[in-house]
N, C-alpha and C positions, 0 to 999 in steps of 0.2 A: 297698285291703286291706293291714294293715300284719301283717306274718310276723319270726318273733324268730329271728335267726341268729346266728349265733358265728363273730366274724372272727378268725383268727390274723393276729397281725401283730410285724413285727421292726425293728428300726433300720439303713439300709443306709449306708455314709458321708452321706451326701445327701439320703437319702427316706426315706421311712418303705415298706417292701414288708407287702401283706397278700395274704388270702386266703378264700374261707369255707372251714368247717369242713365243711360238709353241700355242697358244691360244690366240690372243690378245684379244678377245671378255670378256677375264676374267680380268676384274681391282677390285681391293679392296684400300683399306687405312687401318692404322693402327697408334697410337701412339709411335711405336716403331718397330725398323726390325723387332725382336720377334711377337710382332703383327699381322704386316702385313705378316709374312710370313706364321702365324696361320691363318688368314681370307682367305689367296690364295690356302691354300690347302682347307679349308672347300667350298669355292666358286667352287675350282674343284670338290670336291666330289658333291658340290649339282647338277653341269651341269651333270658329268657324268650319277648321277642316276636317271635324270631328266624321269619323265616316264618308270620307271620300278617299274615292281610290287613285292609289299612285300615276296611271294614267291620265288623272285631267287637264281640261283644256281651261283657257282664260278668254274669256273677250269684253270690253268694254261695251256696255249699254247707256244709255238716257233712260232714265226712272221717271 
């Protein structure tokens, strides 16, 4: 399921810091936007699946 977010992101000496927009609770860093924008999706997937168990299922809805 691919979902369209909006990362804020800044230049830190070193790293590049972001964030999402619709999740501020999610910051990562990264050595480069490539990075960082690979660590803000894996930081989502770990929230989202935070407490579900290995058993589960998927199915696409209309919201």
């Amino acid at each position: 399921m691919n979902r369209l977010s909006t990362m804020i992101y800044w230049k830190k000496e070193h790293f590049w810091l972001g964030k999402l927009l619709e999740h501020p609770e999610i910051m990562t860093q990264g050595e480069s936007l490539e990075e960082l924008e690979e660590n803000i999706r894996d930081a989502y997937l770990a929230m989202a699946m935070d407490e579900v168990p290995e058993n589960y299922q998927m199915k696409e809805i209309v919201l």
